[in-house]
Legacy VTK file of the C-alpha trace (Angstrom):
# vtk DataFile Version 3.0
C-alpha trace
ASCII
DATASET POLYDATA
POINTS 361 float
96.733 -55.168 45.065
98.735 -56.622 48.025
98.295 -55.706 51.645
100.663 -52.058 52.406
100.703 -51.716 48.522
98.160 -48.882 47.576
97.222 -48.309 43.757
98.512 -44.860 43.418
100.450 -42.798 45.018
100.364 -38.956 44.885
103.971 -36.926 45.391
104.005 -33.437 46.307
106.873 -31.279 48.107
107.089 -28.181 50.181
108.679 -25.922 52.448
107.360 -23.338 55.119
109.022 -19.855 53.365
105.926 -17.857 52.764
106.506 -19.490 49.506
102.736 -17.271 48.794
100.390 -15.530 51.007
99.098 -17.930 53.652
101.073 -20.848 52.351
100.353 -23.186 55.005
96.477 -22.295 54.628
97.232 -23.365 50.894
98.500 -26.232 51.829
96.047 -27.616 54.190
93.402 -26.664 51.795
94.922 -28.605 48.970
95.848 -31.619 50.541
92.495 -32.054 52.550
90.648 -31.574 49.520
92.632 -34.381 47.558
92.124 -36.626 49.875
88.208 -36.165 50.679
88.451 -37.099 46.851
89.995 -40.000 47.206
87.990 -40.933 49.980
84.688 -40.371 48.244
85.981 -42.638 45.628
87.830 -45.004 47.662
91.023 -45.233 46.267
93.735 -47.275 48.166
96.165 -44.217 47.864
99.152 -42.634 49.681
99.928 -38.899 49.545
103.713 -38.312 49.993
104.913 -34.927 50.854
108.291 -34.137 50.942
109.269 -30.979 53.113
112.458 -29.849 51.033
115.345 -28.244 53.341
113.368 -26.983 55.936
113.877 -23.484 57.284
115.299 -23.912 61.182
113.126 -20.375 61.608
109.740 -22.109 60.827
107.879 -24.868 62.858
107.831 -28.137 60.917
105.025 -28.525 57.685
104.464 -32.115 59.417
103.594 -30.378 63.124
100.881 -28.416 60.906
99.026 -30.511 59.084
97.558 -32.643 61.813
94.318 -33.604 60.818
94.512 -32.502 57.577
93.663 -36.539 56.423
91.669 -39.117 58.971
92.792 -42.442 57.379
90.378 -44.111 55.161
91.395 -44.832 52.131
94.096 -42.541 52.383
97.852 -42.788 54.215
99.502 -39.537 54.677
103.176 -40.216 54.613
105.856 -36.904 55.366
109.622 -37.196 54.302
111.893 -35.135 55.533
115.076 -33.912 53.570
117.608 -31.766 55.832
119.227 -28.694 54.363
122.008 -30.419 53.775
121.323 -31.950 50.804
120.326 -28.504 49.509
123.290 -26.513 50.209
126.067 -27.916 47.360
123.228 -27.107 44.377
124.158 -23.786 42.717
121.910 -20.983 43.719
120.743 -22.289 46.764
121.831 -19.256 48.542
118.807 -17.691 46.632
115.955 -20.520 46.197
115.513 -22.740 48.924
113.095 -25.595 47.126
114.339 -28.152 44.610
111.021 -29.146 43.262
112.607 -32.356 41.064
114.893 -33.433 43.897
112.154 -33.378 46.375
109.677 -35.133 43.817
112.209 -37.938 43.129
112.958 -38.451 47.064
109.077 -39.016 47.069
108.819 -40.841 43.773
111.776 -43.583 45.149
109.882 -44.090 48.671
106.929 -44.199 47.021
104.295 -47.983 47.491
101.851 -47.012 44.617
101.610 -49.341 41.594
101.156 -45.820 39.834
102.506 -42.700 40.411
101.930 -39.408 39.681
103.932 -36.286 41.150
101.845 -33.280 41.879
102.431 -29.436 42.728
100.339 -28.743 46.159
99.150 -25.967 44.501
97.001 -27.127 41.688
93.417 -29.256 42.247
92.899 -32.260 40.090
88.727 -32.312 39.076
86.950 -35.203 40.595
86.705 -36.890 37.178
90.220 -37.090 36.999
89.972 -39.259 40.345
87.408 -41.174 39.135
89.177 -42.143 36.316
91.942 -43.762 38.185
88.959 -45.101 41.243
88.327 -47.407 38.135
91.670 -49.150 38.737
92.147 -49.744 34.604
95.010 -48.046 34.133
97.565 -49.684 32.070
101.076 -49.901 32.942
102.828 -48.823 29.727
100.507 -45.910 29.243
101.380 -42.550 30.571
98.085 -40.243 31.378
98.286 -36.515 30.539
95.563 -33.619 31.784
95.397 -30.023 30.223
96.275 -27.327 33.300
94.090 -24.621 33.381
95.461 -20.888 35.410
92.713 -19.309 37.105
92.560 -15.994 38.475
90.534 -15.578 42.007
90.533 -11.727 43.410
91.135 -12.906 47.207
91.799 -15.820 49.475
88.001 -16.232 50.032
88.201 -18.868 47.970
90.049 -21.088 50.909
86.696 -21.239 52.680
84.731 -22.354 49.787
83.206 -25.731 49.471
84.209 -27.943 46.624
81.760 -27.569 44.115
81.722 -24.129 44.174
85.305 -23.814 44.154
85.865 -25.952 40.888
82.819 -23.804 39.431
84.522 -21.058 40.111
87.898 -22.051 38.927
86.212 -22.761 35.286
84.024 -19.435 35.325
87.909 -17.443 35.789
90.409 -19.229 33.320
93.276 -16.543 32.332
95.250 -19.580 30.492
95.209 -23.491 28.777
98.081 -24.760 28.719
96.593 -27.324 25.712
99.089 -29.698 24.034
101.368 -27.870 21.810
102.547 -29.358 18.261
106.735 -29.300 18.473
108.603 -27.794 15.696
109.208 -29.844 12.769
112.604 -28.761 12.832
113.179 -30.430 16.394
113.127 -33.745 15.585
110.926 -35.111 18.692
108.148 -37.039 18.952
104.947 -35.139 19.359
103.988 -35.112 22.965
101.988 -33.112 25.037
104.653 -31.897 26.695
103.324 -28.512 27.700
102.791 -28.230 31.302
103.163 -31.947 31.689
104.645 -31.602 35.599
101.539 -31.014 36.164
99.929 -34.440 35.406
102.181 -37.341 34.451
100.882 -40.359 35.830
102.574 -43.566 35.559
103.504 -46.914 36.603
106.187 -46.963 39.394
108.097 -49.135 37.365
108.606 -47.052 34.440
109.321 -43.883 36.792
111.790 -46.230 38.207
113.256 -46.981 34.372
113.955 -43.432 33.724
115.560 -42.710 37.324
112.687 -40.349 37.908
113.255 -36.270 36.976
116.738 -35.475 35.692
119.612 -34.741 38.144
119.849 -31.110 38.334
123.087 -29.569 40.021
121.054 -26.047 40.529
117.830 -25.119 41.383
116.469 -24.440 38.482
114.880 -26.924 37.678
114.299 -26.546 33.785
112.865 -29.001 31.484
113.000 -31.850 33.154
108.969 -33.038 32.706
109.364 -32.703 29.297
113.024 -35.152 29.201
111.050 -37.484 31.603
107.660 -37.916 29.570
110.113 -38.268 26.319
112.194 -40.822 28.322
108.979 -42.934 29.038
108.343 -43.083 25.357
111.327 -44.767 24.388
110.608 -46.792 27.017
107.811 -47.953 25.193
105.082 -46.007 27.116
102.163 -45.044 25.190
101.031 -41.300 26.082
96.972 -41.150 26.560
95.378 -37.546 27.050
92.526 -37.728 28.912
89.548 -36.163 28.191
88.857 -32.181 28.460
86.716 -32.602 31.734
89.740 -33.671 33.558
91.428 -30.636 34.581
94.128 -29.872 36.640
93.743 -26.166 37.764
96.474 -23.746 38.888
95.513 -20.643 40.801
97.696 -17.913 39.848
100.202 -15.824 42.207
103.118 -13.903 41.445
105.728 -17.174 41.573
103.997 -19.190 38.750
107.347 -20.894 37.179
106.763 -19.454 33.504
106.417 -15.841 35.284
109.830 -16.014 36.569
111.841 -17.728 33.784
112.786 -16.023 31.119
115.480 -16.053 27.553
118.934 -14.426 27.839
119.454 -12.897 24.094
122.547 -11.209 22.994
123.261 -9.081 20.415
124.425 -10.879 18.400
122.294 -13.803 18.999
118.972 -11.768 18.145
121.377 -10.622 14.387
121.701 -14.219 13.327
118.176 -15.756 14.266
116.964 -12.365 11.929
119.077 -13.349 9.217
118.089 -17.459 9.768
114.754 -17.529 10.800
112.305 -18.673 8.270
112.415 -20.668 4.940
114.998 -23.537 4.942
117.335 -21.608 7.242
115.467 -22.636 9.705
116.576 -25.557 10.908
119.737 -24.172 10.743
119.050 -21.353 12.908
118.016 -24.202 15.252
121.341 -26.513 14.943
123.192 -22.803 15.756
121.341 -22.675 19.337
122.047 -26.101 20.125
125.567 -25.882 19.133
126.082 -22.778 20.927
123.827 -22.899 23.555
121.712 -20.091 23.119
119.452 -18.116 24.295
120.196 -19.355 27.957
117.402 -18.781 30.554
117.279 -16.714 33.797
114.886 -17.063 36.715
113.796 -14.226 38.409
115.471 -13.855 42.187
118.310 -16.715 41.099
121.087 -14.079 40.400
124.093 -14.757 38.376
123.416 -18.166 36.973
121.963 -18.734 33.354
120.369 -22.192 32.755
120.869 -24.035 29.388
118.791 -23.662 25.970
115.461 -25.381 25.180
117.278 -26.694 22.475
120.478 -27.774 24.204
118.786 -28.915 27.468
115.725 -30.931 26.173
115.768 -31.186 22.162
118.977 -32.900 22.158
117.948 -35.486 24.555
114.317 -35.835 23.170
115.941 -36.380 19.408
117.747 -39.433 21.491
114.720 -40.935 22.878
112.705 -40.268 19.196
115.265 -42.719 18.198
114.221 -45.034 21.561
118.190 -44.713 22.690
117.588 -45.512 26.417
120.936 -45.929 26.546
120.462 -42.053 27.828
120.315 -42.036 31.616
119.311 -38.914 33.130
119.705 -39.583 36.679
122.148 -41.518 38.688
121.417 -45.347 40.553
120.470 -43.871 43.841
118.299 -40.933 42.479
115.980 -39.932 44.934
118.438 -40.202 47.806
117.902 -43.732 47.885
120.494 -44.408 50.529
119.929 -41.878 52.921
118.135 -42.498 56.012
115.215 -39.598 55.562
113.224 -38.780 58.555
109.452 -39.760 57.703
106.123 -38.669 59.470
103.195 -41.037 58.982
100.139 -37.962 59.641
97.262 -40.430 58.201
96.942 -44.739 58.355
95.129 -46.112 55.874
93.288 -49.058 56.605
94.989 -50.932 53.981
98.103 -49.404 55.342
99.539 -51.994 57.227
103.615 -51.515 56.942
105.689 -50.070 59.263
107.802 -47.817 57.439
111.247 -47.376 58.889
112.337 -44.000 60.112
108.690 -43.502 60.313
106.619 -42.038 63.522
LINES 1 362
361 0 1 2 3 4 5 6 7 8 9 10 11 12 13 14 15 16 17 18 19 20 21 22 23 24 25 26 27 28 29 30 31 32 33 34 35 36 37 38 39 40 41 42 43 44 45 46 47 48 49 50 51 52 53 54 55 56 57 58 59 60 61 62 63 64 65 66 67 68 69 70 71 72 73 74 75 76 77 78 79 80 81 82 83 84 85 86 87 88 89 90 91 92 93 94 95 96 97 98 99 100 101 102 103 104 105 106 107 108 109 110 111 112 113 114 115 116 117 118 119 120 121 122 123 124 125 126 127 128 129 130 131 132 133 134 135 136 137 138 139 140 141 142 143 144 145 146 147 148 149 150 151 152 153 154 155 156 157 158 159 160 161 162 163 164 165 166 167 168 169 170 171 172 173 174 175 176 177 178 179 180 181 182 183 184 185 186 187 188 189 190 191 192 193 194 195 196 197 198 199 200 201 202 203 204 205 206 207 208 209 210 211 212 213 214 215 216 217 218 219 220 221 222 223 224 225 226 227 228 229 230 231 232 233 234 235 236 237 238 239 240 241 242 243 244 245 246 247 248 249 250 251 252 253 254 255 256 257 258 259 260 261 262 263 264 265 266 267 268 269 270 271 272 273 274 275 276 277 278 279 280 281 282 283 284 285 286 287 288 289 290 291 292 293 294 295 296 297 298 299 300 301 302 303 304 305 306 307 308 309 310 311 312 313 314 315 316 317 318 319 320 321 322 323 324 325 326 327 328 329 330 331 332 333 334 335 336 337 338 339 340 341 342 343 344 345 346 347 348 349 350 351 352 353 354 355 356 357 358 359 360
């Protein structure tokens, strides 16, 4: 590792719209927490957050987390990325966060010789740290984690110290997302796809192959962790699941993405996969969704616009990359708003941090 060049860098995104209860408590709490991890362990790391569209109502996520990292190990970088570049994606009138747009703005700016993108509202357990303190990970291997919901009664848990917050996280599990086998009938290469934009850590070079998430022209946002993990594979990137002791927990609230996305059946649609499904129909029952598109997905509060298929969205493109055709791109040469002159926020120097990033303050 180089001077200004930290091992790993860490990607989240968010905006100050009440997003939950006491969101910026949330976020303070979450950030400071990953980064007295990465302290403790000394990892040469940056955290990147990227405030999507900002409201104009709300004072600046960057003016409110002062303090929330000292330095260290650890730089904490904010990007900034003006409404603007919100506004032409369908449905923005209703959802103000693009979570893939705002990763890949981090992902692009990002110094790390890994990179993994994280939701600020899930807490990675300090072995999963300590596995990357080590500094062996391997550069064509992609690292998956299990996520684990929990279910805490109140916010008292925001004043809890860590240990008893990650034993209380494991005493209250409502869900594992564990790895999944995919349908036979798909195609794909296995992968532990499940939940995976919730852990995907990789080199920055391979994150650069596949143009980071998939360009998305609405908000949302479906499937692409799954297109990007597949991409890496025919890329050549071996996937490694770590062990069961490193978690990534999610405590639940009411916007959880799989609580607000849901399958658009017709009629007619329901008829034919009754007649199909089962025996050796079935893969022709699947071949009928792709070729039709069906059952498209809704999100709850986007009104009036229906997303693609599983099958046509993602199975299509993973049966490409089973066959290692990275001839696919997903994403265009300036993904992540390469060109654009973002506003960035330097909150946190590390010591190793010695670059002056421009646009930065």
């Amino acid at each position: 590792m180089t001077a200004s060049a930290p091992y790993i860098s860490i990607v989240g995104w968010l905006r100050n719209d009440g997003y939950i209860d006491r969101y910026v408590e949330h976020i303070r709490h979450a950030v400071g927490l990953l980064a007295r991890q990465l302290q403790r362990h000394a990892v040469p790391s940056e955290i990147i957050l990227v405030e999507w569209n900002p409201p104009t109502d709300r004072p600046p996520m960057s003016s409110l987390l002062e303090g929330v990292v000292s330095g260290g190990s650890v730089s904490l970088r904010m990007i900034v990325v003006d409404g603007r570049y919100h506004r032409p994606l369908v449905g923005s009138a209703y959802k103000g966060m693009h979570s893939l747009n705002a990763a890949n703005a981090g992902m692009r700016r990002a110094r790390g010789r890994f990179i993994v993108p994280k939701a600020l509202d899930t807490y990675f357990t300090d072995d999963i740290i300590e596995r990357i303190a080590r500094r062996q990970l391997d550069e064509d291997e992609a690292y998956r984690c299990d996520r684990y919901d929990v279910h805490l009664d109140s916010n008292d848990w925001l004043h809890w110290g860590e240990t008893e917050l990650f034993e209380r996280m494991s005493e209250n599990i409502v869900q594992h997302h564990a790895r999944l086998t995919q349908s036979p009938y798909w195609g794909i290469r296995d992968l532990h796809t499940n939940a995976c934009g919730d852990f995907m850590l990789m080199a920055a070079r391979h994150w650069h192959a596949i143009r980071g998430f998939q360009d998305d022209p609405t908000v949302l946002c479906l499937d692409a962790d799954s297109i990007a993990l597949h991409a890496a594979a025919a890329h050549g990137v071996r996937e490694v699941c770590w062990p069961d002791t490193c978690r990534v927990y999610k405590i639940s609230h009411d916007h959880t993405f799989t609580q607000r996305v849901s399958q658009d059946w017709q009629s007619w649609q329901t008829g034919l996969e009754r007649l199909l499904i089962g025996g050796i129909t079935t893969g022709l029952a699947i071949e009928l969704r792709i070729l039709f598109d069906y059952p498209r997905r809704r999100m709850r509060g986007v009104d009036g616009i229906l997303g693609p298929s599983v099958e046509r969205n993602f199975v299509v493109k993973a049966r490409r990359y089973a066959k290692n055709d990275t001839s696919l791109i997903t994403n265009t040469d300036d993904w992540g708003l390469a060109g654009e002159p973002l506003i960035e926020h330097v909150l946190a120097r590390a010591e190793w941090d010695t670059s002056q990033v421009a646009g930065a303050s």
